[in-house]
N, C-alpha and C positions, 0 to 999 in steps of 0.2 A: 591503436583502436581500443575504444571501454569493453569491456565482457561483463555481461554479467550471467550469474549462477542465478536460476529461478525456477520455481515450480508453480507449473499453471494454477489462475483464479490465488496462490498465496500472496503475502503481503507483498512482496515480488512486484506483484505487478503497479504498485505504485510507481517504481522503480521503471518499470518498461515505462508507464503513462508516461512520464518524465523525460523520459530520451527520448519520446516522439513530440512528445509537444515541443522540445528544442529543439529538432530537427539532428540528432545527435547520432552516428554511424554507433552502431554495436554488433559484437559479437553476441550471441545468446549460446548457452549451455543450460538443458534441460535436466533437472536433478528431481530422483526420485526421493521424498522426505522420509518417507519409513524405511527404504533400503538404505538410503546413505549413498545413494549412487547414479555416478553425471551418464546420464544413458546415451550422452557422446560416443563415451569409451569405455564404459562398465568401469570406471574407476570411479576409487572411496572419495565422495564426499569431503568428508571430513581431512583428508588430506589437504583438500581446498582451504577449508575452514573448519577449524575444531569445535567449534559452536553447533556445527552439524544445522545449522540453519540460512534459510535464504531470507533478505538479499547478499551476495555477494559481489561486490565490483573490481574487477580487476580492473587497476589504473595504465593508463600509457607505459610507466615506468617498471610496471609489474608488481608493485604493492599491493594489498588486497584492502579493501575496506568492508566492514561488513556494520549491519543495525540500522533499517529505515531511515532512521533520523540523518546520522550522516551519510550515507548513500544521499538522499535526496537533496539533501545541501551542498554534496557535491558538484553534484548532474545541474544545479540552479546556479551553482557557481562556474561550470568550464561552459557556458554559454551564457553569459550575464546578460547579454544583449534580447535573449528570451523570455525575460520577464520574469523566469520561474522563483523570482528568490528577490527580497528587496536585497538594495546593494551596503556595505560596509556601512554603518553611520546611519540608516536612517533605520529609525525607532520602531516599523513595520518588519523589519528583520526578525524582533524579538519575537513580534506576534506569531511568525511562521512558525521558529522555534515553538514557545508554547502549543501551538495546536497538534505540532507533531508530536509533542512528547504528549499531550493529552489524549490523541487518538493511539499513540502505541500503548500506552501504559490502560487508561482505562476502557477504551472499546477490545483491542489487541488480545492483548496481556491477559486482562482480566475477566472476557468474557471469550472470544474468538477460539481464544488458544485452545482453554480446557472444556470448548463444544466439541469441536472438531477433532479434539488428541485424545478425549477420554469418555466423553455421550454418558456421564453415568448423570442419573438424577440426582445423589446426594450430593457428589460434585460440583455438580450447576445450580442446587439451589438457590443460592447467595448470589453468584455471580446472573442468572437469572432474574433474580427481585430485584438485582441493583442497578440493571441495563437502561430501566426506563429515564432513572434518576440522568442518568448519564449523559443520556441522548437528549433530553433536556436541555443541555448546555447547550449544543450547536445549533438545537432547533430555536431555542430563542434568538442565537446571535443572528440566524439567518431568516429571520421574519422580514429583515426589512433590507438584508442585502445579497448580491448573486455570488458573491465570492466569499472566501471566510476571512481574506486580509486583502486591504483594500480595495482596487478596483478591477483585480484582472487577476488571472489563475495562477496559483503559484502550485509549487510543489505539496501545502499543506492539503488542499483541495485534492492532488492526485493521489494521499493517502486517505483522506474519508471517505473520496468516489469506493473506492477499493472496499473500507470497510463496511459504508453502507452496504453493497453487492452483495457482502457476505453476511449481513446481518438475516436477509429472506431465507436462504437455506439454512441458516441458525435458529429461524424458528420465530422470528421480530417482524414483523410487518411492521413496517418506516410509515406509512400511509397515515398512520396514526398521530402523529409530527409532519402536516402539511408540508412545512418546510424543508421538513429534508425529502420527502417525494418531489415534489418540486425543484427541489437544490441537484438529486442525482438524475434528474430527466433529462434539466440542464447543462449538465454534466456531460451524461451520456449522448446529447448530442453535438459534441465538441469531435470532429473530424478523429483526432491522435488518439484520445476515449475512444471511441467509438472499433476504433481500427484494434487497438490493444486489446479490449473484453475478447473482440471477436478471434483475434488471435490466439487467448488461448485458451478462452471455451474450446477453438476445434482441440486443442492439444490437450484439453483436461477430457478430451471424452476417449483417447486413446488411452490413457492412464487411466492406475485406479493409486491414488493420492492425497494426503491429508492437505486441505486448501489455507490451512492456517497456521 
């Protein structure tokens, strides 16, 4: 069975969307981000993973995989029949790719990370002024479609559900970009969505944990 390490509302939970929308059996282990510790067993984190970051998936075979992007092309890959991932060959594949490395690297990385790990104003002012630019991207691509690569949900979609979520308590009202209000409504009412947020909102209110 897959495992995966995750701390509620973080990027993680891309990762959980994932395995429910492929109907995927997992293990979950709950890890606390600023202690370093799987509140399984009070054991170190980082023993897990030296990245000291989630997602992490442990595979069937016991290899670990860790970093959104392949996590979820994983999880789209051990259930192809899912949907979540175009298959080998065809030219949509790449698309997934690009969105994931553009929602890790410039919504993530660039803005998420150092709201949530540092709140200082000088810190954020840059990554602040340059969020709108950002968000721009996807709200144009998604003017005039429901999904961000082709016609049906894949794994890219289950990491912007995620990052839009996190964009309101970071301080971005999406609303402003019709498209992506509209794009995460639709989203959120997708059964496996819907199921996910609320699983670990209850589990982010028992912790006190950095969500990004």
């Amino acid at each position: 069975m897959l495992q995966l390490y995750f701390s509620p509302m973080a990027c993680s939970l891309a990762s959980r969307i994932a395995l429910m929308e492929a109907g995927l059996d997992a293990r979950y282990h709950l890890v606390h981000l600023r202690t370093k510790q799987v509140l399984d067993d009070d054991s170190d984190f980082q023993s897990i993973s030296p990245k000291g970051a989630v997602p992490v998936l442990v595979l069937e075979n016991g290899e670990r995989l860790t970093e959104s992007a392949a996590v979820l092309q994983y999880i789209a890959d051990a259930k192809p029949e899912a949907g979540l991932a175009p298959r080998l060959g065809d030219p949509d594949r790449y698309r997934v790719q690009e969105w994931l490395s553009f929602i890790g690297a410039e919504i993530h990385k660039a803005f998420l990370f150092p709201f949530f790990w540092y709140q200082d104003d000088g810190s954020l002012a840059k990554p602040r002024a340059r969020i709108p630019q950002t968000l721009s991207v996807p709200a144009a691509h998604l003017e005039d479609r429901e999904f961000l690569v082709g016609n049906r949900f894949t794994v890219a979609d289950a990491h912007l559900t995620w990052a839009l979520l996190l964009l309101r308590p970071a301080g971005v009202d999406i609303a402003q970009w019709p498209s992506l209000s509209a794009y995460l409504q639709r989203m959120q009412a997708r059964p496996a969505v819907r199921d996910a947020i609320a699983t670990e909102v209850a589990l982010r209110k028992t912790m006190a944990t950095s969500p990004a």
